[in-house]
N, C-alpha and C positions, 0 to 999 in steps of 0.2 A: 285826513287820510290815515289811515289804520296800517300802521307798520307790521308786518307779520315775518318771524325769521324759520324756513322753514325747520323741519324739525332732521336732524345728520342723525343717523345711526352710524356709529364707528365701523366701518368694514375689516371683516378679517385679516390679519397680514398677509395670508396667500393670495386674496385679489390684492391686496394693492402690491402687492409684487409683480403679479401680473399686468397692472395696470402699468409699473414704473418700464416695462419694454416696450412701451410707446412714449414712453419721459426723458428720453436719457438725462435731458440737462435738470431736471427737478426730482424732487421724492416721490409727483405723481399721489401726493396725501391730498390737495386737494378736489384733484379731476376724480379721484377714486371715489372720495365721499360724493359728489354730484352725481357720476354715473349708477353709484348704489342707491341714494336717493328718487332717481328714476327708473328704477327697475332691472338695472341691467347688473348679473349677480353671479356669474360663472361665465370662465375662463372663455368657452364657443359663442356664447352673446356675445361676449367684448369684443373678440376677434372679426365678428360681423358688422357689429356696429364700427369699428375703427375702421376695417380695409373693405371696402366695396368688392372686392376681389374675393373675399370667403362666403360674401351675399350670392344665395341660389334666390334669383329672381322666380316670379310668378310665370306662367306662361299667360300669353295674349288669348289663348283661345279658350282660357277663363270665360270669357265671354261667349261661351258658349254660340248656339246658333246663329247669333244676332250680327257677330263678326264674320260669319263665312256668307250671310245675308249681304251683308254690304261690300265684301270682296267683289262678288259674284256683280250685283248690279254696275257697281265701278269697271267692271272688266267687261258687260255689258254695254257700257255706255264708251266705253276706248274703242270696243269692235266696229260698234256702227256711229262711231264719229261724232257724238255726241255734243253737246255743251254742257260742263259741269260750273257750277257757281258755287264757291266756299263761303257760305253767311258766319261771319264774324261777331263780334261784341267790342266795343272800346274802349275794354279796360286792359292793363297790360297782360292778363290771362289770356283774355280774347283775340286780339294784337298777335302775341307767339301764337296762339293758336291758329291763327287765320297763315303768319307768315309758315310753319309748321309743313300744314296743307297746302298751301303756294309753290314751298319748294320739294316737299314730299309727292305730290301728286301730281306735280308739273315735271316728275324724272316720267310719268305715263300719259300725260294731256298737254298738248301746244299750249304754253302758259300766252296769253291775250288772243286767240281763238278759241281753243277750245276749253278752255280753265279760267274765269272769270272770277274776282271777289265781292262780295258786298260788306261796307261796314255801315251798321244804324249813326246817326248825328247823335252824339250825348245829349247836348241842348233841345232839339227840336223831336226828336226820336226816343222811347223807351229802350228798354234790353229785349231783345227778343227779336222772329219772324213781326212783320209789321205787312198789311197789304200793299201799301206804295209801293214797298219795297219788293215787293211779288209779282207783281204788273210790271215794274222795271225790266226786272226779271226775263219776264216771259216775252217781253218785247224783244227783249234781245235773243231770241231762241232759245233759252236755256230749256233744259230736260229735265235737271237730277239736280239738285238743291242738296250739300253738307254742309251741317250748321256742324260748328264749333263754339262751345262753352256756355252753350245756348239753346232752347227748342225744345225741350221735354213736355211744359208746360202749353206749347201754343196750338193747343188743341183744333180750333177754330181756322187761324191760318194753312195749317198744314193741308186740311178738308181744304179750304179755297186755293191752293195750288195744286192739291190733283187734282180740282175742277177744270183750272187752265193747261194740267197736261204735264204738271212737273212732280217727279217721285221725289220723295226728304228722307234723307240716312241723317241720322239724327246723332252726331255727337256731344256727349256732354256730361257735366257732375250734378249741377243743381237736379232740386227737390224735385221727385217725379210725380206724376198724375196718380190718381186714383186706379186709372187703365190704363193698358199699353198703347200709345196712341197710335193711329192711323197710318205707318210710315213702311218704308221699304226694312227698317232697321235701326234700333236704337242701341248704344251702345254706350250705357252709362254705369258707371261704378256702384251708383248708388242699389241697384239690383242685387249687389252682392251681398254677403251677412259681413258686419259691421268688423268685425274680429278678420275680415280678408286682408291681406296684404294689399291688394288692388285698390280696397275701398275709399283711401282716399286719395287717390288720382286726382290732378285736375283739369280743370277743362286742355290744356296744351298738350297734358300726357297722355290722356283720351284718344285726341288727334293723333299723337303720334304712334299709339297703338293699331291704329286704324292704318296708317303708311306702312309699319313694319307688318302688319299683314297683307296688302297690297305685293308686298317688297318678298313676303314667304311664296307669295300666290305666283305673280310673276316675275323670278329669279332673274334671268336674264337679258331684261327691261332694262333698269336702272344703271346708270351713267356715273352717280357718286352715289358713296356706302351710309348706308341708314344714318350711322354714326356721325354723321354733318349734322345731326339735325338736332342732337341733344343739350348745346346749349342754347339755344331757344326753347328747350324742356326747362332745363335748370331755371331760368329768367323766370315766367308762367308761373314755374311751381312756386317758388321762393315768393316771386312779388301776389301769389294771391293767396297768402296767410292757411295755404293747405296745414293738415298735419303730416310732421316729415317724421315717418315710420315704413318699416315695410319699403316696397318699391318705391314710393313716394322720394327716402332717401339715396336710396342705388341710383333713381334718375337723373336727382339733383349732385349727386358725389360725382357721376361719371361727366356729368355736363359743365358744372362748372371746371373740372382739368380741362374738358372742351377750349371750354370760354378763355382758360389763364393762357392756353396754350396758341391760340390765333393771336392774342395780343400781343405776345410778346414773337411774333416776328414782324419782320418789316412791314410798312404800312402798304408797300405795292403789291405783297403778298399775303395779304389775309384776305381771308373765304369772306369773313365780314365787315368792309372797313366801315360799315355805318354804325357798329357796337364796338370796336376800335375807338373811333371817334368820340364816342357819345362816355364810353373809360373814359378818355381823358380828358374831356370836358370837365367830368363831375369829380376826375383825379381820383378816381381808382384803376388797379390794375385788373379785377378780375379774378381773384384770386379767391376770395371770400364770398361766403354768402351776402353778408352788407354790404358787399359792392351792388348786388344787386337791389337788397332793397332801402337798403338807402340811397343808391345811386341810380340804374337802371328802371325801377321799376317806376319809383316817382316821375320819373322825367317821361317815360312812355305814357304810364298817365295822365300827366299833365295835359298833353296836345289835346287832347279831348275833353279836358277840362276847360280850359281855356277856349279854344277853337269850335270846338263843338265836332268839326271830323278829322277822325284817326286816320285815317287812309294812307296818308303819306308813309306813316309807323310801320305797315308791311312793306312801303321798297326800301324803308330808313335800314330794318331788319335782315332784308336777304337782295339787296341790288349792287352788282360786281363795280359800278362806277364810282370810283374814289370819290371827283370831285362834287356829282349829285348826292352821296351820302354824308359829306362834310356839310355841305349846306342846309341837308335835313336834321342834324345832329345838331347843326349850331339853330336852327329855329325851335329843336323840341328841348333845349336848352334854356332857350330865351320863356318858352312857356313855362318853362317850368319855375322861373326865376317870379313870373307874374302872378305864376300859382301862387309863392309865398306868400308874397304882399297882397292878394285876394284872400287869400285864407285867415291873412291876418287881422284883413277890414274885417271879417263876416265874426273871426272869433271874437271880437274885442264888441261887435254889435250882440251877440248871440250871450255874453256874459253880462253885458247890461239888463238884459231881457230878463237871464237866472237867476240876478240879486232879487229879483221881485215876485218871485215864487219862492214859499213855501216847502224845503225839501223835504220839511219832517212827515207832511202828507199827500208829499207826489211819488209815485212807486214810476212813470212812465213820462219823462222829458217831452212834451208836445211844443215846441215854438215855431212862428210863421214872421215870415217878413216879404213885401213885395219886390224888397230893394237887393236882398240875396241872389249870390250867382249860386245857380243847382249845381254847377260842376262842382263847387269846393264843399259841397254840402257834408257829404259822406265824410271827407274829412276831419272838418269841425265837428259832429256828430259823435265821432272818435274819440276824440280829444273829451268832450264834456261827458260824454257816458264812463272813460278809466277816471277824471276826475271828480267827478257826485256818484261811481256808483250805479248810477240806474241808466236803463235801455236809452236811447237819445231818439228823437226824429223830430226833424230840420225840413223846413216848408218853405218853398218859396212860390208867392204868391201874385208873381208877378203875369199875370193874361196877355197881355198884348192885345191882341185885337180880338184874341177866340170868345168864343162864346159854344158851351156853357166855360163859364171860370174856373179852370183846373188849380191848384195846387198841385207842386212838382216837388219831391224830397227822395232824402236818403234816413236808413236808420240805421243805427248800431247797437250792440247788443253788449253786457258786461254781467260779472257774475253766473255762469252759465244760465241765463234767462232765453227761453228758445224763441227768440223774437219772430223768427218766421211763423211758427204758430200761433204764437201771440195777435200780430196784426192780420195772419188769415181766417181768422175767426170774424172778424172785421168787415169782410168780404163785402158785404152788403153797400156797406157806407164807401167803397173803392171804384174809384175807377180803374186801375191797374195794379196791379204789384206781383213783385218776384224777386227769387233772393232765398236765402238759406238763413242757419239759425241765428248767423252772427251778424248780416248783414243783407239793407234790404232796399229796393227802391220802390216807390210809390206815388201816386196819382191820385187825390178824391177834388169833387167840389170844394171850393172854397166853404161854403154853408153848412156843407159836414166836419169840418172840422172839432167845432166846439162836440158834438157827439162823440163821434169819433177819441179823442181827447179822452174824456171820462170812459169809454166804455175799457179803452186800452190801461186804463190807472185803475179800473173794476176789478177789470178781469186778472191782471197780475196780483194785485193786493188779495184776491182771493185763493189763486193759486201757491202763492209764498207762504201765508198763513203762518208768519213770524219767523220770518229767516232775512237775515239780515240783508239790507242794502249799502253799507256803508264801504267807500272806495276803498280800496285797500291796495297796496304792494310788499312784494314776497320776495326777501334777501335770501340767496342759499347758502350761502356760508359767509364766513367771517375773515377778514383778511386786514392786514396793517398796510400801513403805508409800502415798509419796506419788504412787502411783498410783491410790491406791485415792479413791472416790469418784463423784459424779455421772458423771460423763464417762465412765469403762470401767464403768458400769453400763449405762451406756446403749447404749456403745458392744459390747459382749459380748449386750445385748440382743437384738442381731439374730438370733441365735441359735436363740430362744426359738418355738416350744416343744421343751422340750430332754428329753429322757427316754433311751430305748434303741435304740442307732445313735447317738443325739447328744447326751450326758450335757451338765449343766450344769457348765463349763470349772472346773476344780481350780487356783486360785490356787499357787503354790508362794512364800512369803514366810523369805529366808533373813535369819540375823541379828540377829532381830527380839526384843522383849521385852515383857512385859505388865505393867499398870497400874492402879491402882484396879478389883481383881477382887474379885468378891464371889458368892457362889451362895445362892439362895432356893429355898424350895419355891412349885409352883405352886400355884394356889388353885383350884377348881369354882365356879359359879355362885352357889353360898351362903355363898363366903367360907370353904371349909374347904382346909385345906391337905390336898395329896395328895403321893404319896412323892416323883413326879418332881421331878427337880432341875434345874435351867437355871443355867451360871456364866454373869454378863456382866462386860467385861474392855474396857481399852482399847490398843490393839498400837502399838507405835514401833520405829522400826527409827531408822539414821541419815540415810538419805535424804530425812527432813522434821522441822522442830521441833512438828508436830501430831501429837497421837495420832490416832487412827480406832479407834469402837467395834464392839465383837464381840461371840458370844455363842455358848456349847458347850453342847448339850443333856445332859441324861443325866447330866452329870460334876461333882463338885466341885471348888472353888476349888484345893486345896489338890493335884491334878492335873495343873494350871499346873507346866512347870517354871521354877526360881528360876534369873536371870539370863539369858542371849542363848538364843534355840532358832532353829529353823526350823517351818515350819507349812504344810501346805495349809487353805484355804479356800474357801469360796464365799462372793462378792458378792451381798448384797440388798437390799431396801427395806422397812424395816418402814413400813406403812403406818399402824400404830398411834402409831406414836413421830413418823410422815412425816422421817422420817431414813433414811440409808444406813448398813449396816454390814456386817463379814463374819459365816457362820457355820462356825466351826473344823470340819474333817473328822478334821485330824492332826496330832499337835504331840512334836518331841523334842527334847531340851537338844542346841547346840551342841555344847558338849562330847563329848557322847554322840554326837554323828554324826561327830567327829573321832576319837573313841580306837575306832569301828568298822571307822572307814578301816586306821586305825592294823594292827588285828587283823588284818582283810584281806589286807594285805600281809605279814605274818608266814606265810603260808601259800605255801608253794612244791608247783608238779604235779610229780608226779617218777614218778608213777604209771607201771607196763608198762616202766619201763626195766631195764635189767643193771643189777644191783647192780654191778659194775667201775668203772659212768657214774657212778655216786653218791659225791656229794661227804657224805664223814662226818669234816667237820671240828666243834668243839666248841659250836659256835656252830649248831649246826641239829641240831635235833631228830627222827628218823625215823620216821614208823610204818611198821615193814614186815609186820604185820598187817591185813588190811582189818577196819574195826571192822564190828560188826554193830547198831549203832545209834545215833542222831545222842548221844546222852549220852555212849558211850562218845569219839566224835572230840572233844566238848566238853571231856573230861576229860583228853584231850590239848593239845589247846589251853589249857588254863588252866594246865599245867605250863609249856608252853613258855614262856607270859607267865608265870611266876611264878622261869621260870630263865635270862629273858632270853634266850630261842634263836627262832632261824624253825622253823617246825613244816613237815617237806617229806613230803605224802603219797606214797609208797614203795612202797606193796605193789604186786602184779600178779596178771592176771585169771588163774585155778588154776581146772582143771578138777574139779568138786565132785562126789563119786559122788552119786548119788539117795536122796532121805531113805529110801527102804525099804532101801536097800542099809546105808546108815550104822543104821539099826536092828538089822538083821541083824548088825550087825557087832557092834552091844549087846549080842545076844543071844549072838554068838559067845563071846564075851570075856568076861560072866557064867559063861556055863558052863565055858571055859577056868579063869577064877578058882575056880569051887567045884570043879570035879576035882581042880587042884592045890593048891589051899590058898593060892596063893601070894594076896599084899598088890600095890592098887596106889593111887599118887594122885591126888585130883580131878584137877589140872593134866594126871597123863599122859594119864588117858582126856580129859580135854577138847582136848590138840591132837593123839590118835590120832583122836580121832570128826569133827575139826572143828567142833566146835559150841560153844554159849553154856553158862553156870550153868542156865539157866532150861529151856534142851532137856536137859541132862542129868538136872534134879531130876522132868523130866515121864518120862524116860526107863526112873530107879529107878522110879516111881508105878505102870510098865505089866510094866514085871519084877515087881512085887509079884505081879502079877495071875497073872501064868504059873508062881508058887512062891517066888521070888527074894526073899533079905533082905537086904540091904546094911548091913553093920553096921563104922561108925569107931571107928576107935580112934589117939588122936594123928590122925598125918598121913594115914592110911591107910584104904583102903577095904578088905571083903572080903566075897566075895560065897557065899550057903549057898543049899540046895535045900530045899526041905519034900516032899516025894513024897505026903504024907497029904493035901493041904491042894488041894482040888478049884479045878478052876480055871473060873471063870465068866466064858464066850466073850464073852457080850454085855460087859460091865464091860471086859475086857481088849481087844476092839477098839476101844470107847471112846478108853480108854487109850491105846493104839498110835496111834488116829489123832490124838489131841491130841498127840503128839510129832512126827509125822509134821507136822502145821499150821506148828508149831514150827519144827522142819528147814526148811522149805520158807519159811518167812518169814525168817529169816536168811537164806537162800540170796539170797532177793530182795532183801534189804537191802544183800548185801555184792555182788551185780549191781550195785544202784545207784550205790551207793559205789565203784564200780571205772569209771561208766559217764558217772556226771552230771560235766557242767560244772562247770571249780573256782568259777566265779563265783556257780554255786546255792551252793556247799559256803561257800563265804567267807559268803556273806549270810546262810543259814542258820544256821551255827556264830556267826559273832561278832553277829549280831543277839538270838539269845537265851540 
């Protein structure tokens, strides 16, 4: 992984003067550089950005027509008695959203006669309108269908429920259609121009913009004030990785004081005691955004993860009954605690799988297993797309009894690679899919796979066209030991809430060493250990005679490296322990970051020059072949460290004939050899062909096909005809085009490698 320290411009004294009346206990030097770093540069930003109270929100009726569209039908559907159904999603977006509209629209519809909810089964059910789900519906009288965080796309179903008689007010964020679909009113963000404050709303704020017009429409309706309903906005937004900019963060500012603010009264008197609960289960108070998304949002998660239906999670969310929301809190607890330890079987099987792939010529992670749960998919998928770098998607191929055999997954996206478009291009080979650019779920035949596979590793590799994929993480500033503590927790707080546009600030700690480290398993509700593992560790650098403790999820002790390293981190507050500590992101031995430098500079461009210019003294080492993949330059590299020379990249960019032509030419030079009889060697034909081992042994495979036997003897090749021996077209273009894939993927290998910056070539070569 590619360390990257962002880059600080020192800010003026007058902002960070400005900046220190929100510091008192600190200089406020560090918050100032991070908040300059992100854009924010005079004295009316800051003040907007710190206090939600100088933010002028957007108005709702932004949305133009679409909103007074679906006032109107809602107010329609109250008059003449209607049954409204809130269609849900079950993730924790979808969840607030659904609870959102439950207790938003249940201040104007008899909540269980006339206000009914649906949520799809994660296991058994996609995202989206589904027809079972339609026909449930309609059985039960419903009229007026609002989706939440969900439905833009379901062109098809929407037409088949006004068939049955039921109008769809469409809320939502995800990717919209080509057209405006068929509906009473849709009311998605994504219509706005990108630069809107609105824009990126998520699916729960959506919802809630649709209540607070409701709530303009009919004033003196509503029973409790809008303002109930914003920490369930807070939760939504935080836990589904929007960007918090614009309204996005006014939402989340005013919702989480919401949320700090219920918990901490008594427990007979909170509006929520099922998020009450579910705090202090996971031992936070609320106060933070990673209470929510480390605490809240996972565990809402989970029940659908595990379980397959969320449904419980909207009365867990807004039901006035202490003792039935303790009991639903301690069960999506218990899920969540199984989530780990599932998550952790699939990542430990899902890394066996990646040792045996090839990353220097996969641009698009494709793996399958029958044995995989779909619920932890998305997760693990996460996890392996920040660690290689490249887009992830995670298949599980388990059928059941269906017929035809579907594959079920999730994908994730890394490096701004816009995976949504990526796999819709795909379309053909899919049996479903939907999802946005970061994240995505998906359905094909089992048999389409291997297609499918290459066309997605195609299509990016020719999009990138030498831009790097290699993992990387981004320190923002630099800090010692004895900085750490109260003070730049408090003071980095300003920050807060920190998500997407304005990540929580990445510590970068050089020098430093670790102490009384130890790793335990966690334990569930009943005292049983589960697989996940947590090290806590106490970090010293020489800048203080105090240590300060820490704690690395996921990892064992014995992962620590032994003596000085460097480390990013993030600063926290366990409110459990009511101490301060960091939690590790990344950590590698000193050493190890000196003997890479070391390599680094062993490496000289010498690339597209005359060989004339080229210094070929004894002490440097040449390639004046362009290698065709990062293991082969690694293997140069390790000579030159091992002979004591600089390594000076040499070759030059050579016009390459076209893989059909270099075929042809296979084909030439087969038949030249069997006419004359004569012998040739691998090495000749592999630098007459220009190509690899691996394109020449694909190369015999398609000669076989067309008659052709290749038969060695010692050093020697020789090639014989069969005339008798039919040749079968399908098999042998097969063939031909797997050599053809071949050809053409070295080609673009050694494009790259003639084209990319030596600073990619340095980090990637001596980093792994």
């Amino acid at each position: 992984m590619q360390w990257i320290l962002a880059e600080t411009e020192q800010p003026p004294k007058s902002f960070i003067e400005a900046v220190k009346q929100y510091t008192p206990l600190s200089s406020g030097i560090f918050v100032a550089k991070l908040l300059w770093q992100r854009g924010i540069k005079d004295v009316e930003e800051l003040a907007k950005f710190v206090n939600f109270q100088a933010y002028q929100p957007a108005s709702l009726f932004e949305f133009e027509t679409e909103i007074n569209l679906a006032t109107q039908r809602l107010k329609n559907a109250r008059e003449a008695n209607e049954k409204v159904a809130i269609w849900g999603d079950f993730d924790a977006d979808g969840i607030t959203s659904t609870a959102v509209l439950w207790d938003g629209l249940g201040q104007f519809f008899i909540q269980h006669q006339q206000l009914i909810y649906y949520i799809p089964n994660r296991l058994t059910e996609s995202h989206g309108l589904n027809l079972a789900g339609i026909d449930n519906l309609a059985k039960q009288g419903c009229r007026l269908i609002v989706t939440c965080d969900t439905g833009s796309t379901n062109i098809d179903e929407i037409i088949y429920a006004q068939q049955l008689g039921i109008d769809v007010i469409v809320t939502d964020h995800h990717t919209l259609p080509s057209e405006r679909p068929p509906v009473v009113a849709i009311i998605n963000p994504r219509y706005l121009p990108k630069e809107h404050p609105l824009f990126h709303l998520s699916g729960v704020a959506v919802a809630y913009k649709l209540v607070e017009a409701l709530y303009k429409t009919l004033p003196d309706v509503p029973e409790n004030p809008l303002t109930d309903l914003l920490d369930l906005v807070a939760v939504g937004l935080i836990a589904d990785l929007v960007q918090l900019t614009g309204d996005c963060r006014y939402l989340a500012q005013l919702g989480i004081q919401q949320l700090q603010g219920d918990y901490k009264k008594p427990v007979a008197e909170r509006r929520r005691p099922g998020v009450g609960k579910l705090l202090e289960l996971c031992q936070k108070s609320g106060d933070r955004p990673t209470d929510i998304s480390f605490g809240l949002g996972p565990r809402i998660n989970a029940v659908s993860r595990i379980h397959g239906d969320a449904r419980f999670c909207v009365e867990l969310l807004t039901s006035q009954d202490i003792k039935r929301c303790h009991q639903l809190a301690e069960e999506t607890e218990l899920a969540n605690t199984r989530r780990k330890s599932l998550q952790k079987d699939v990542q430990n099987q899902v890394l066996q799988k990646l040792s045996q792939l090839d990353l220097s010529t996969t641009s698009v992670i494709v793996l399958e297993d029958p044995q995989w749960a779909v619920g932890v998919l998305g997760l693990v998928a996460g996890q392996v797309a920040q660690e290689t770098g490249r887009p992830t998607i995670l298949l599980s191929t388990d059928s059941g009894e269906s017929e035809p055999i579907l594959a079920r997954g999730s994908a994730r996206s890394i490096n701004s690679v816009d995976l949504y478009q990526l796999v819709k291009e795909q379309a053909h080979l899919l049996h479903s899919f939907g999802g946005h650019p970061f994240a995505a779920g998906l359905s094909l035949l089992v048999e389409n796979i291997p297609l499918f596979t290459d066309a997605v590793n195609q299509k990016l590799r020719q999009s990138l066209r030498g831009i790097d994929l290699t993992p990387t993480v981004q320190a923002d500033v630099v800090v010692t030991v004895a900085d750490l503590g109260k003070n730049l927790f408090l003071e980095i707080k300003i920050l807060e809430p920190c998500g997407m546009g304005n990540p929580i600030p990445k510590l970068l700690i050089k020098n430093c060493w670790f102490e009384n480290y130890w790793h335990s398993n966690q334990q569930d509700l009943q005292g049983k250990k589960i697989q996940y593992i947590k090290t806590e560790f106490d970090i010293r650098d020489d800048s203080s005679k105090n240590s300060f403790p820490g704690i690395w999820w996921g990892h064992y002790k014995e992962e620590l490296p032994m003596g000085r390293c460097d480390c990013i981190a993030e600063i926290d507050y366990n409110s459990f322990k009511r101490g301060y500590e960091i939690r590790l992101i990344a950590v590698r031995s000193s050493v190890e970051s000196e003997l890479k430098n070391q390599n680094s500079a062993l490496i000289l461009d010498w690339r597209n020059q005359e060989s004339s210019e080229l210094d070929k003294k004894n002490e440097i080492l040449l390639i004046e072949s362009c290698p065709k993949s990062w293991d082969d330059l690694r293997a140069w590299l390790r000579r030159s460290i091992y002979n004591q020379q600089q390594l000076a990249l040499a070759w030059s960019k050579t016009q390459k004939p076209k893989p059909k032509e270099i075929w042809l030419m296979l084909v030439g030079i087969a038949k030249y050899l069997q006419r004359t009889n004569k012998q040739v060697t691998r090495v000749q034909l592999l630098n007459k062909l220009g190509i690899s081992d691996l394109s020449l042994y694909l190369g015999f495979k398609a000669l076989e096909y067309l008659g052709f036997t290749v038969h060695s003897q010692d050093h020697f090749l020789q090639m014989t005809w069969n005339s008798v021996i039919s040749s079968n077209e399908i098999k042998a273009d097969n063939a031909i085009n797997q050599f053809l894939v071949a050809v053409q993927e070295e080609q673009f290998q050694q494009e790259y490698f003639t084209t990319v910056p030596i600073s990619i070539i340095q980090s990637i070569a001596c980093n792994q």
